[in-house]
C-alpha positions as CSV (number, residue, x, y, z in Angstrom):
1,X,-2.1,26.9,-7.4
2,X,-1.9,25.4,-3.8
3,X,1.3,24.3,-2.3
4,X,0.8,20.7,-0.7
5,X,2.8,18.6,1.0
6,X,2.2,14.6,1.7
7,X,3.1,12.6,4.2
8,X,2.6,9.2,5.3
9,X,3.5,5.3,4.9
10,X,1.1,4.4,2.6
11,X,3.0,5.6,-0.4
12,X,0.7,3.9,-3.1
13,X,-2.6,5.7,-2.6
14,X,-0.1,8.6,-2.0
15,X,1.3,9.0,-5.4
16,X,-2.3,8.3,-7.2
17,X,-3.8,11.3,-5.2
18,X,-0.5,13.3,-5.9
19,X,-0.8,12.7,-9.7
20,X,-4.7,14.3,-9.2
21,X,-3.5,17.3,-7.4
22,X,-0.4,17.7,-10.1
23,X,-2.8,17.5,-12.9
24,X,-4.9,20.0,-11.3
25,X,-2.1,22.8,-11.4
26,X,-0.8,21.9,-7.5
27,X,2.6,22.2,-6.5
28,X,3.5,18.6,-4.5
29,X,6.2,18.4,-1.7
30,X,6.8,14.9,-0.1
31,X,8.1,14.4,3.4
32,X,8.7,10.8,4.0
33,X,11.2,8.1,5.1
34,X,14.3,7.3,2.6
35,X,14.6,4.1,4.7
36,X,13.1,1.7,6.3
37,X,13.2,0.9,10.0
38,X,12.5,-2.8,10.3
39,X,14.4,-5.7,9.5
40,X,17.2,-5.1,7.0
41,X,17.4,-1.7,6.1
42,X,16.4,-0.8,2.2
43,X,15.1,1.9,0.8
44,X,11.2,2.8,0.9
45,X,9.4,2.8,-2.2
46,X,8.5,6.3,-2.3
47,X,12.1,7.5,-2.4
48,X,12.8,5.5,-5.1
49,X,9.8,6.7,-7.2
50,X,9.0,10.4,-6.0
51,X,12.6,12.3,-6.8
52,X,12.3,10.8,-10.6
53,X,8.9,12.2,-10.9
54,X,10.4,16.0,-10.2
55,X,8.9,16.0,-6.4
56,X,10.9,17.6,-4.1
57,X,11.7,14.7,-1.3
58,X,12.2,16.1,2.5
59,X,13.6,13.3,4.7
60,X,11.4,13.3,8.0
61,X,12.9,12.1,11.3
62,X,10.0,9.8,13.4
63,X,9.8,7.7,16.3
64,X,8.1,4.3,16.0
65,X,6.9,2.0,18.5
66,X,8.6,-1.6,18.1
67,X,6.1,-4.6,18.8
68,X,7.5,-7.0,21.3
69,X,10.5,-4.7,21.7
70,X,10.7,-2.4,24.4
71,X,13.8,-1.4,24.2
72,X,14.2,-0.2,20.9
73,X,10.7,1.8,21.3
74,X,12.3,3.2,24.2
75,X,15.3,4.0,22.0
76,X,13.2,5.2,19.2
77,X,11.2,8.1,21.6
78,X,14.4,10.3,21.6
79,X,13.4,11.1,17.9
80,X,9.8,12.5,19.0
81,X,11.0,16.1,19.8
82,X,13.9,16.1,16.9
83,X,11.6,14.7,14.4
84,X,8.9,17.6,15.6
85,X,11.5,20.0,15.6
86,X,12.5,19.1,12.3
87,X,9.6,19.0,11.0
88,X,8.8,22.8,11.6
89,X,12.2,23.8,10.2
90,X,11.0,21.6,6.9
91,X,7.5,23.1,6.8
92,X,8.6,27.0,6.9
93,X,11.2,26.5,4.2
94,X,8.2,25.2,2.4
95,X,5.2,27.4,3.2
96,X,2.4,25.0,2.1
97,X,-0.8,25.8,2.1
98,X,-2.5,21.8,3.5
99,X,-0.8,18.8,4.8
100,X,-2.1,15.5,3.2
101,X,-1.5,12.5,5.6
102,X,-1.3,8.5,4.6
103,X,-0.7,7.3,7.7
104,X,1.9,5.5,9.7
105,X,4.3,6.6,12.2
106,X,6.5,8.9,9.8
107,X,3.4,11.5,9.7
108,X,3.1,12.2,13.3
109,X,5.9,14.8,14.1
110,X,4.7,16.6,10.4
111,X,1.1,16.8,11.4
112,X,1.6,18.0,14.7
113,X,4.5,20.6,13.4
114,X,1.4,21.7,10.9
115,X,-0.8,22.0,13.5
116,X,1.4,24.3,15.7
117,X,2.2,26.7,12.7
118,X,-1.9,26.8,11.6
119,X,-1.6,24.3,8.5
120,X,-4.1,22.4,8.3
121,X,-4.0,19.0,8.1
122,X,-6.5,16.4,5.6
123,X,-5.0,12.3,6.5
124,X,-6.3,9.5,5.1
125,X,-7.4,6.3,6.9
126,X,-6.4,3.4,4.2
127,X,-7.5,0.6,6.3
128,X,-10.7,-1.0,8.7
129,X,-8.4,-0.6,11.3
130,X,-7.0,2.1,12.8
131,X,-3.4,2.6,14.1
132,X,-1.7,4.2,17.0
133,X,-0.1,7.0,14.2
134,X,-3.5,7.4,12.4
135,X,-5.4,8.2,15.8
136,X,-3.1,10.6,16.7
137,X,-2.9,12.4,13.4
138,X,-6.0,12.4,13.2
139,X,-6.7,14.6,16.2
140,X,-4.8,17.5,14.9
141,X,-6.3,17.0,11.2
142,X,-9.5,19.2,10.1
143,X,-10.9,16.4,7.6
144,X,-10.4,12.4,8.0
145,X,-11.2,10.7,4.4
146,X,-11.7,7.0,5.2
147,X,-12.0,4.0,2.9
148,X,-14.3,2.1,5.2
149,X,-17.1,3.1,6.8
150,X,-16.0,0.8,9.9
151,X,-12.8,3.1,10.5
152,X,-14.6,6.3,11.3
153,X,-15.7,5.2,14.7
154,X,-13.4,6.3,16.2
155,X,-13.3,10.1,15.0
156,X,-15.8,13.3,15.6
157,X,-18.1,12.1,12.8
158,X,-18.0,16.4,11.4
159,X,-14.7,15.5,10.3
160,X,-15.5,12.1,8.1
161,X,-15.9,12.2,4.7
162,X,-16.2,8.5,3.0
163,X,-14.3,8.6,-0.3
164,X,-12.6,4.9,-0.5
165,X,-9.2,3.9,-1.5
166,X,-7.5,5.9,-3.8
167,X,-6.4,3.5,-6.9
168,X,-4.8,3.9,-10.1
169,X,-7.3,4.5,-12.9
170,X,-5.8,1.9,-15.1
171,X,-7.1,-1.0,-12.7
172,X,-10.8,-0.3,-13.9
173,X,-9.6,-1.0,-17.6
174,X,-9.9,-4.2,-19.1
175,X,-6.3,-5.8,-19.2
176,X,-4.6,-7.3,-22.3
177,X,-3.8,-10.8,-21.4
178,X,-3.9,-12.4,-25.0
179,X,-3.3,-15.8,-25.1
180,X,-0.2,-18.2,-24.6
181,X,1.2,-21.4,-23.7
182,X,0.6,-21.0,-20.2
183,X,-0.7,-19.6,-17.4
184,X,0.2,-16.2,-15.7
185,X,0.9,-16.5,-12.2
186,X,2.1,-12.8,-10.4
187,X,3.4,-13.4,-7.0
188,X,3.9,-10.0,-4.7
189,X,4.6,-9.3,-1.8
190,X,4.7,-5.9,-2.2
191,X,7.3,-2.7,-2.0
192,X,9.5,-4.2,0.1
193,X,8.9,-8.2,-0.4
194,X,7.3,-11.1,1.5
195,X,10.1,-13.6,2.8
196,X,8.0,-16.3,3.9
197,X,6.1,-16.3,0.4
198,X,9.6,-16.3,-1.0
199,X,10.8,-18.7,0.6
200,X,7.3,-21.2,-0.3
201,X,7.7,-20.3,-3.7
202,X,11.2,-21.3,-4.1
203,X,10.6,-25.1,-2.5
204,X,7.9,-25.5,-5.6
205,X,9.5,-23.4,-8.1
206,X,10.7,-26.2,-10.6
207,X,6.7,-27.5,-10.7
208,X,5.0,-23.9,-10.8
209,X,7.1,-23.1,-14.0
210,X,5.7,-26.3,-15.6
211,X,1.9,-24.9,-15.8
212,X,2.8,-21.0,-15.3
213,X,4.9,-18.3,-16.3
214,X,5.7,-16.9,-12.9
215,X,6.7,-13.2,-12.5
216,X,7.7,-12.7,-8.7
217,X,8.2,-9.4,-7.2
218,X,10.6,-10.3,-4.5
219,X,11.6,-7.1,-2.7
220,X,15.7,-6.1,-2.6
221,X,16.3,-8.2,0.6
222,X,15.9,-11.6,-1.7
223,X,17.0,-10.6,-5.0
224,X,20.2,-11.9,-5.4
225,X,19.1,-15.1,-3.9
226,X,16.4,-15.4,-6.5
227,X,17.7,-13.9,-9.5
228,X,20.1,-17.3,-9.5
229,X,16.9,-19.3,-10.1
230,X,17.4,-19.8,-14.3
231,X,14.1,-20.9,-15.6
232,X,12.7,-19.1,-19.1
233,X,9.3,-19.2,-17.3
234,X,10.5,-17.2,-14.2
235,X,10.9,-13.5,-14.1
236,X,12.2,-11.9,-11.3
237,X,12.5,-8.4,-10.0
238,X,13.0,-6.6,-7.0
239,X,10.3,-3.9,-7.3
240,X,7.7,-2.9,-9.8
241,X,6.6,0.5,-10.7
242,X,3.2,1.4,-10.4
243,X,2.7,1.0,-14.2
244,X,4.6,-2.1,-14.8
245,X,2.7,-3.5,-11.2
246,X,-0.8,-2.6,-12.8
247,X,0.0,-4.1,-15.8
248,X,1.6,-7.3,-14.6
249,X,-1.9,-7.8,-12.2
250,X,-3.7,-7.3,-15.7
251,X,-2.3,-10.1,-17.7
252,X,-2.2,-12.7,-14.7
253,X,-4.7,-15.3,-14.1
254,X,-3.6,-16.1,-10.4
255,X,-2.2,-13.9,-8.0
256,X,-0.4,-14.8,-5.0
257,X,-0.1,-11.4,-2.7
258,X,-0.1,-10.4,1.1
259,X,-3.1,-8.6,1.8
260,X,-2.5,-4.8,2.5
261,X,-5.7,-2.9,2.3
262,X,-4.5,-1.0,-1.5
263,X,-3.3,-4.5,-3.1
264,X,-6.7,-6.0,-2.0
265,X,-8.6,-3.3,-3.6
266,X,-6.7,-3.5,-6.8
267,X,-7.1,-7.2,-6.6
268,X,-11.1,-6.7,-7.0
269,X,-10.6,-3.9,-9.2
270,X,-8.9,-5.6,-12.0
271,X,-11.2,-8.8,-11.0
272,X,-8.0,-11.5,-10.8
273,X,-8.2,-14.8,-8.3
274,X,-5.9,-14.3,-5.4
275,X,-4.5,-16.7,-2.6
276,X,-3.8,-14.3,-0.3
277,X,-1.5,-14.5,2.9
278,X,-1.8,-11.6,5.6
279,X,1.1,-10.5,7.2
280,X,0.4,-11.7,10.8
281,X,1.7,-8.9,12.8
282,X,-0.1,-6.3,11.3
283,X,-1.9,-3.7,14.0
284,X,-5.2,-5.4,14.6
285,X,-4.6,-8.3,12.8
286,X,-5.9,-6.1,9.6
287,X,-4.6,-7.7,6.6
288,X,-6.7,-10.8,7.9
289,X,-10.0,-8.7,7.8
290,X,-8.9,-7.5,4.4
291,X,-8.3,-10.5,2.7
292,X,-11.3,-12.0,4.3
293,X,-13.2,-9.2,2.3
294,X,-12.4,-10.4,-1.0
295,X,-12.6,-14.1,0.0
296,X,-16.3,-13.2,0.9
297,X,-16.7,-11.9,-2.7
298,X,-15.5,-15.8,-3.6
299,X,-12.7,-14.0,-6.0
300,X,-10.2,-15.3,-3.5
301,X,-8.5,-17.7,-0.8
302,X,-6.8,-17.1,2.4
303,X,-3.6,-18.6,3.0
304,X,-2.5,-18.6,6.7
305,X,0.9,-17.4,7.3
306,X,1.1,-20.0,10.1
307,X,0.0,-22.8,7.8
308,X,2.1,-21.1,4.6
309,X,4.6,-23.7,3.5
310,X,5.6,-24.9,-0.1
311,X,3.0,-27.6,0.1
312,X,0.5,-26.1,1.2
313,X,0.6,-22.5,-1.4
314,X,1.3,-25.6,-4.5
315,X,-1.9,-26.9,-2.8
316,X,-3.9,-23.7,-2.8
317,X,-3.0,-22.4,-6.0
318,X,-3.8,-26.2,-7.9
319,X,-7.3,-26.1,-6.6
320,X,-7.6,-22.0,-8.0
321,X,-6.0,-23.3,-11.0
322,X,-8.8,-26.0,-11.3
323,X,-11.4,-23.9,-10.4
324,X,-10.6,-20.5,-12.4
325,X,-14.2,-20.4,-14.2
326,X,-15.4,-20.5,-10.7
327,X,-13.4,-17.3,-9.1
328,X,-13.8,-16.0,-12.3
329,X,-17.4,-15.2,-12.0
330,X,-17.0,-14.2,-9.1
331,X,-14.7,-10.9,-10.1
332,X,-18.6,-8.6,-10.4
333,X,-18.8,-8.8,-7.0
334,X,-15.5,-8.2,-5.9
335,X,-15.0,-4.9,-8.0
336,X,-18.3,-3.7,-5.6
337,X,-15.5,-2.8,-2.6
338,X,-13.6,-0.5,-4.9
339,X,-14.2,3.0,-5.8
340,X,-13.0,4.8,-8.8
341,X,-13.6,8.1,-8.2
342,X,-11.7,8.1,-4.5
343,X,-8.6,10.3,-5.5
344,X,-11.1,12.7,-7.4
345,X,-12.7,12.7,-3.7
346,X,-9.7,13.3,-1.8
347,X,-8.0,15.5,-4.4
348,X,-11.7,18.0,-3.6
349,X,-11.4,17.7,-0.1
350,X,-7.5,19.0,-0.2
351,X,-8.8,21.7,-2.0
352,X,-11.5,22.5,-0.1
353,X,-9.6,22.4,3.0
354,X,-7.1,24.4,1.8
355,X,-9.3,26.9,0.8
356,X,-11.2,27.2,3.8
357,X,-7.7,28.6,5.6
């Protein structure tokens, strides 16, 4: 039994690689964020999923760098050394045997702290385009498991091993939709919401519930707001599991969804036409490269968030609505950029890693 612990933002292909390792007899420790730093404060998906599943949760202290705001970077670097410091403290109470990094700021002062005490360190590169966090991680990292081909330029290529984006199993099943009154439209924005979806989707609510019956994953910032719309053909929540998010992305006909690199790729998995709007800010504009993927597969549209109004997503999603055959067929294709076996792939190379101490 190896003792692992993961670390990273990108808490979704995190927990389908930690349910691989826990099958396979491993003892999982997660060090991540119990909040999150932008906008209104609410807690991060993984701390509101990993305690229930019996994980021991160690919250990390990490700087991050604040586009457009220098100040509050400058603010933020004081947490560099206590974060690092921290992080030592936290990894010899634990004594693991590997470090598995998803990315994102919060990993940096645990990899390096792993490096320093001769843990060594397997991160995973979720997306095309590599971050600030992901290039420095990996430099202290032995192995770099990538999901496209594209992000491995920039690492030594003896530490690349290609093994795609780790998914939930469930996605390359056949979903259940069954058949009733009307269409299934799921609307996400992911863990923590999409406001300016939201907001669209409100102006055009009373004419989306005619056709479909909308399920809307909102995020906790616009809940409340939301939950006051009454409409027997519009569910609302705040967050999703993993389960109840597969299965909600089974049974729809149309999705509506920003266009991180894991929603994309569960997208073409399950084979579902999407209208997808990348957030904008994103480092290297990569949600826009993502969603142009599927679009080329023609199982999708891209939605501008500059151009994302109510008028125009009513707009986008008719034409998909009239055209569903047509992005229908379209669903072989797309399930080409996923790969089930990628946890199996990163689950080995943890444990070859480990082993090779």
């Amino acid at each position: 039994m190896l003792k692992i612990v993961i670390t990273g933002g990108h808490a979704t292909p995190a927990l389908v690689v930690a349910e691989t390792l826990r099958e396979r007899g491993h003892k999982i420790y997660w060090f991540g964020e119990k909040r999150a730093h932008y906008g209104k404060s609410a807690p991060t998906l993984e701390y509101q999923i990993i305690p229930a599943m019996g994980i021991p949760f160690y919250s990390v202290i990490s700087a991050k760098a604040h586009r457009g705001n220098f100040l509050k970077t400058l603010f933020s670097l004081w947490k560099l050394p206590v974060g690092l410091i921290h992080s030592l403290f936290m990894l010899l109470a634990v004594r693991p045997d590997v470090v598995l990094s998803f990315g994102s700021y919060v990993a940096v002062p645990v990899a390096v702290a792993a490096y320093i005490l001769g843990i060594p360190v397997v991160t995973h590169e979720q997306t095309a385009v590599l971050g600030l966090a992901n290039k420095i991680v990996g430099f202290f990292s032995k192995k770099i498991a990538v999901t496209f081909p594209a992000s491995s330029r920039d690492f030594p290529p003896q530490k690349i091993v290609i093994t795609g984006n780790p998914i939930r199993g469930g996605f390359f099943k056949a979903g259940k939709k069954g058949r009733r009154g009307k269409l299934v439209l799921f609307i996400t924005g992911g863990s923590r919401g999409a406001q300016p979806v939201n907001k669209a989707v409100s102006e055009i609510l009373p004419v989306l519930t005619k056709t479909y019956m909308v399920y809307h994953q909102v995020g906790l910032l616009d809940f409340d707001e939301l939950a006051k719309k009454k409409d027997t053909s519009y569910q609302v929540v705040a967050n999703y599991t993993p389960e109840k998010f597969e299965e909600r992305l089974k049974c729809a006909d149309l999705v509506v969804s920003r266009a991180g690199a894991n929603t994309v790729l569960e997208i073409a998995s399950v084979g579902v036409p999407a209208i997808l709007v990348p957030i904008p800010w994103a480092r290297g504009d990569e949600q826009s490269q993502n969603a142009k993927a599927l679009a080329d597969t023609g199982l999708a549209l891209v939605l501008p968030e500059k151009e994302l109004s109510g008028e125009t997503l009513l707009s986008k999603i008719k034409y998909v609505t009239a055209h569903l055959k047509e992005f229908a067929s379209c669903a072989v294709n797309a399930q080409n950029l996923s790969s089930p076996q990628a946890s199996r792939k990163v689950a080995d190379l943890v444990e070859e890693v480990a082993g090779g101490r």
